[in-house]
MMTF fields as JSON, N, C-alpha, C and O atoms, coordinates in Angstrom:
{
  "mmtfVersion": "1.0.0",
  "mmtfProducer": "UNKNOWN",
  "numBonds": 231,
  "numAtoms": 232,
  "numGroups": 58,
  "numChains": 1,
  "numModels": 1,
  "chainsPerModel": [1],
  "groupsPerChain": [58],
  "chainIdList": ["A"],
  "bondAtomList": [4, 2, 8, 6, 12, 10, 16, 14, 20, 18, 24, 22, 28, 26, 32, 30, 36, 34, 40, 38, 44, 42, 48, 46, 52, 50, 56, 54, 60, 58, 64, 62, 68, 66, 72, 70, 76, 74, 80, 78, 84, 82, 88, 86, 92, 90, 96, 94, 100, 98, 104, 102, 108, 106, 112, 110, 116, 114, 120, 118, 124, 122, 128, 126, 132, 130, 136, 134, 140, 138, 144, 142, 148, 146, 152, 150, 156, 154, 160, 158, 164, 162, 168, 166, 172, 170, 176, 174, 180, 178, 184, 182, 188, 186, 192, 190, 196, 194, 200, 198, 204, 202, 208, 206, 212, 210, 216, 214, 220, 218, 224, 222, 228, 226],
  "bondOrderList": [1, 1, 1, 1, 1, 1, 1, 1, 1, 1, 1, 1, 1, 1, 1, 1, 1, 1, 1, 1, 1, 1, 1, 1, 1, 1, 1, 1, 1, 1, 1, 1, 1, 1, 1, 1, 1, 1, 1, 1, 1, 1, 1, 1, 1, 1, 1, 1, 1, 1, 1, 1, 1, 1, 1, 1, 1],
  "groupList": [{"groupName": "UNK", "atomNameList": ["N", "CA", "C", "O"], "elementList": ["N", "C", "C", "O"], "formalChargeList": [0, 0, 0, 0], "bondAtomList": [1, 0, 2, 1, 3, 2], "bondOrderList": [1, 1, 2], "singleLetterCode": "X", "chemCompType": "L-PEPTIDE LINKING"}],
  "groupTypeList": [0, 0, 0, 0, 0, 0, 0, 0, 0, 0, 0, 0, 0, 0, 0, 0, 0, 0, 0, 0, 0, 0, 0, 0, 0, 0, 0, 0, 0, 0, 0, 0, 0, 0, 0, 0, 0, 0, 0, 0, 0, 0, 0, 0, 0, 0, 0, 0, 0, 0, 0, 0, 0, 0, 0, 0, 0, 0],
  "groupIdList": [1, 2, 3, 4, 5, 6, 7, 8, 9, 10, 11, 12, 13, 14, 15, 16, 17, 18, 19, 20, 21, 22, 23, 24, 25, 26, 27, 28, 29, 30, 31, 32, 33, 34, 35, 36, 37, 38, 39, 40, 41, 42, 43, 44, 45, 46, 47, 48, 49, 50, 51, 52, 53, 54, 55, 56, 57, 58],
  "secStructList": [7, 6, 6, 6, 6, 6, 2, 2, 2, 2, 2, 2, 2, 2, 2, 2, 2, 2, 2, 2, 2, 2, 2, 2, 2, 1, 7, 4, 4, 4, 2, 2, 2, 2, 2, 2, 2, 2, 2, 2, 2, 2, 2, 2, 2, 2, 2, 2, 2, 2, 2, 2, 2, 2, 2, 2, 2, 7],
  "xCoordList": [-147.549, -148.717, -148.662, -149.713, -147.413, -147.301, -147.765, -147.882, -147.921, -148.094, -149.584, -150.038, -150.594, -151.846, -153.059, -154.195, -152.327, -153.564, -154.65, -155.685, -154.315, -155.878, -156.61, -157.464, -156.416, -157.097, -157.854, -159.064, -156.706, -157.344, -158.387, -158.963, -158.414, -159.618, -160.87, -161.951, -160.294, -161.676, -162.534, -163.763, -161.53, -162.352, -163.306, -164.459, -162.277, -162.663, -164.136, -165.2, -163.648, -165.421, -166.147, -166.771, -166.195, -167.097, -167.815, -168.992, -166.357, -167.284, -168.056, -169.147, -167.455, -167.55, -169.379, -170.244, -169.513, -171.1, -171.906, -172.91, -171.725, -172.326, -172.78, -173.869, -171.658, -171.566, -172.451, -173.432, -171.942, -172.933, -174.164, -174.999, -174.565, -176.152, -176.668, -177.816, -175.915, -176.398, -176.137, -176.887, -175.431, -175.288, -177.36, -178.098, -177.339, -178.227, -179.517, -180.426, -179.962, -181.083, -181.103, -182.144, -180.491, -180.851, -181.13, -180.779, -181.875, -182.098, -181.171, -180.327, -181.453, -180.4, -179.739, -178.543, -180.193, -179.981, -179.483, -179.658, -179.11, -178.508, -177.433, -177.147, -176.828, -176.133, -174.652, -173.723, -174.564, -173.225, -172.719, -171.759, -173.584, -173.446, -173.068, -171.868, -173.381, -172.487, -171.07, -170.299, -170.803, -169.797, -168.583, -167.428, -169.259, -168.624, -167.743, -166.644, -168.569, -168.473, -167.94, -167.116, -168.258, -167.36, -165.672, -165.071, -165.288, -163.787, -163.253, -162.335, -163.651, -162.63, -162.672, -161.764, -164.529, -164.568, -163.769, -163.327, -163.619, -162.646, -161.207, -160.847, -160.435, -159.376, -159.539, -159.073, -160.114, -160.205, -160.7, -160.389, -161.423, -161.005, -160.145, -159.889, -159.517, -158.476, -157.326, -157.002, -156.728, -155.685, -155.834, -154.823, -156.786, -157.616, -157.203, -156.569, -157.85, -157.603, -156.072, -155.746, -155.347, -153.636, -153.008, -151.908, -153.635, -153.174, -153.611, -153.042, -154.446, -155.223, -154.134, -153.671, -153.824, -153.196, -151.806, -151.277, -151.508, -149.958, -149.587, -148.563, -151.121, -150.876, -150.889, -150.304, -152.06, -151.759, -151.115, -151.093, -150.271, -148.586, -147.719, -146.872, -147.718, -146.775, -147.16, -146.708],
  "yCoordList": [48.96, 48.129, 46.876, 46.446, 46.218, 45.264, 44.874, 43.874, 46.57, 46.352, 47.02, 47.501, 47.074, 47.925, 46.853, 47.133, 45.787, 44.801, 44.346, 44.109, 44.254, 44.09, 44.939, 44.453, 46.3, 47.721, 47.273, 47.058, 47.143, 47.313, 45.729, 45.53, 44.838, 43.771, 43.892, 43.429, 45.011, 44.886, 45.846, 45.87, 46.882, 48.25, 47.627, 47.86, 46.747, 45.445, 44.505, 44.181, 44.316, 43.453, 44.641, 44.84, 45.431, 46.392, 47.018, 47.334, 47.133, 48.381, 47.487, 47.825, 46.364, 45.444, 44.703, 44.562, 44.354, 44.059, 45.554, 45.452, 46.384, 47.671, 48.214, 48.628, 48.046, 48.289, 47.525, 47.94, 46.11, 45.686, 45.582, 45.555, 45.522, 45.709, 47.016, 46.926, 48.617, 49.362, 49.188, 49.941, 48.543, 48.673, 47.548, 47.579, 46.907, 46.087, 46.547, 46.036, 47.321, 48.12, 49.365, 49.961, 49.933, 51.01, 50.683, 49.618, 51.647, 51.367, 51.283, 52.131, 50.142, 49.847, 51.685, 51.614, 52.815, 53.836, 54.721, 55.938, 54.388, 54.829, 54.055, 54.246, 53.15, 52.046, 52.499, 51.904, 53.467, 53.987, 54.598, 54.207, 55.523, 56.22, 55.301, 55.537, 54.096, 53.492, 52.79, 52.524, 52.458, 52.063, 52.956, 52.552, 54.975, 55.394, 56.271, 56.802, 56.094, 56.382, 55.744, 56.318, 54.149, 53.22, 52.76, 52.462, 52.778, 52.653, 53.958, 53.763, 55.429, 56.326, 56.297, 56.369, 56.118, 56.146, 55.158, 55.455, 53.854, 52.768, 53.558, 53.812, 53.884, 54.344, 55.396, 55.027, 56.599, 57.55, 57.428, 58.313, 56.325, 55.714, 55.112, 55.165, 54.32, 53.538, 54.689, 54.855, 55.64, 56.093, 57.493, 58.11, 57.759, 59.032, 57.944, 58.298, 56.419, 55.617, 55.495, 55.464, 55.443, 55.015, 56.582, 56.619, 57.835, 58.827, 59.386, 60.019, 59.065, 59.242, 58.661, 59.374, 57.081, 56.315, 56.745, 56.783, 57.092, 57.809, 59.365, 59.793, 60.137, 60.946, 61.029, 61.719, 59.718, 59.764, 59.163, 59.144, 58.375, 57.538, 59.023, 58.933, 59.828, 61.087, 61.282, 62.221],
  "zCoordList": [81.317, 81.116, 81.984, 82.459, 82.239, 82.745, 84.627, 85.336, 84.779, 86.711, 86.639, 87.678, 85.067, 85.427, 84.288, 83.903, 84.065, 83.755, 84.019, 83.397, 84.97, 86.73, 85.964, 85.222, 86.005, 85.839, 84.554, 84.481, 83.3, 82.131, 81.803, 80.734, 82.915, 82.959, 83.361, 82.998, 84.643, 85.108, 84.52, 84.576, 83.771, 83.004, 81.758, 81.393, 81.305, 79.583, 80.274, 79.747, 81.492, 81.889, 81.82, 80.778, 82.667, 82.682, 81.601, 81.429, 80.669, 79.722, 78.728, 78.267, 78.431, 77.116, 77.461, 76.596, 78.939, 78.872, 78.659, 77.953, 78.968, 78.876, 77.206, 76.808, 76.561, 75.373, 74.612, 73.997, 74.715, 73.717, 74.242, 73.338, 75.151, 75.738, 75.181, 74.746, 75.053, 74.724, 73.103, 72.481, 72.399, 71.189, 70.564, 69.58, 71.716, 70.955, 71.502, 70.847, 72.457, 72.901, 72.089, 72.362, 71.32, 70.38, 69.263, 68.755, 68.656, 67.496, 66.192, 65.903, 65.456, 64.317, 63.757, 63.474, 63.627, 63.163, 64.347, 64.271, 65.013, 66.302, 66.992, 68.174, 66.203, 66.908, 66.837, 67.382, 66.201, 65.198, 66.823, 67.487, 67.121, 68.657, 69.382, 69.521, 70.129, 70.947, 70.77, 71.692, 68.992, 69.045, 68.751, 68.621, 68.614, 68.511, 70.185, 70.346, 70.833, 72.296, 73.132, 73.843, 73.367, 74.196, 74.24, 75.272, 73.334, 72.983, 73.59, 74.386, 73.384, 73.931, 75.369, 76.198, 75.546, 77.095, 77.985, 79.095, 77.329, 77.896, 78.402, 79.552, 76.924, 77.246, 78.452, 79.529, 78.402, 79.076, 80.804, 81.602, 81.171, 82.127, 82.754, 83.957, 81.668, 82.044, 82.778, 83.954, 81.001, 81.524, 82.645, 82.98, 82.995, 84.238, 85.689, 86.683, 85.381, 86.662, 87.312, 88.498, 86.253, 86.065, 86.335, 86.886, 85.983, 86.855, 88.194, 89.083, 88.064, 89.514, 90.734, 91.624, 90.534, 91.089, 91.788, 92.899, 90.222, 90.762, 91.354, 91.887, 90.957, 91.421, 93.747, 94.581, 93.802, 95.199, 95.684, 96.914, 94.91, 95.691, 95.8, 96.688, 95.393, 95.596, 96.686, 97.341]
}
């Protein structure tokens, strides 16, 4: 974690305005959907970015 912080900031800016913009443009009965979607997608970027990485230093 300590050499891929950069990563997990700029992923946390990114996703975190996205999110709540879409959490607050849907409708109150639909809101459940973005906060159930953004958190995995965070991770799943993150850690896809962090293999990606190492897979082309090989």
């Amino acid at each position: 974690m300590n050499q891929h912080w950069k990563k997990y900031l700029f992923l946390f800016a990114v996703i975190v305005p996205i999110s709540v913009g879409t959490i607050f443009t849907l409708p109150y009965h639909h809101r459940y959907i973005a906060v159930a979607i953004f958190p995995p997608l965070f991770w799943v970027l993150y850690y896809s970015w962090i293999t990606l990485e190492r897979k082309r230093d090989r």
